[in-house]
Phi, psi and omega in degrees: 000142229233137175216133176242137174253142202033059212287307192311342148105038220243326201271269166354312189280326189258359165288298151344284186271356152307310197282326206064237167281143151268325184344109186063012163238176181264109200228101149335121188221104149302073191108069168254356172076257186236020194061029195286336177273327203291337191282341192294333171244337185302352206264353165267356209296181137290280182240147158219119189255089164249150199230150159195143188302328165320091203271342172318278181305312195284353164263336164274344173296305191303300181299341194241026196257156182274148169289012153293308209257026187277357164261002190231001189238116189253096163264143165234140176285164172145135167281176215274336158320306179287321209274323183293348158283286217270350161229058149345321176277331173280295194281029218192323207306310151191176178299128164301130159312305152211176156245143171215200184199153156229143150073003184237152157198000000 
């Protein structure tokens, strides 16, 4: 049995409307997987960085990411631990506008 996550578009749609504009901003992305969320927004982001320890996933967020977005979207395999000790130059680079998580704990 074939299972789709949020066909209604309803987890997206309240994410949307958490966030406000992206227009010029820099966004965290926790827990980001396979990219299913991050393409639904990035394309207003300024930057975007998700990061997750599923290194599976975060090869497949990369492979399957469009190509509009290969300038403004970084995925790291990594937990929110590892990337603030081991990317310093990312998380420093200046502050994010917002971070969030879905679906992580």
């Amino acid at each position: 049995m074939t299972v789709r996550l949020d066909p209604e578009q309803v987890e997206i749609g309240l994410l949307k409307d958490y966030m406000g504009s992206l227009a010029g901003r820099r966004v965290l992305e926790i827990g980001c997987g396979d990219g299913r969320l991050t393409w639904h927004y990035a394309e207003q982001a300024d930057e975007v960085v998700g990061i997750d320890p599923k290194r599976e996933a975060v090869a497949r967020a990369v492979e399957s990411m469009p190509e509009s977005l290969k300038d403004k979207v970084r995925f790291l395999a990594c937990t929110l631990e590892e990337f603030a000790s081991q990317y310093p130059e990312v998380m420093h680079q200046e502050q994010f506008d917002l971070a969030f998580l879905s679906w992580t704990l």
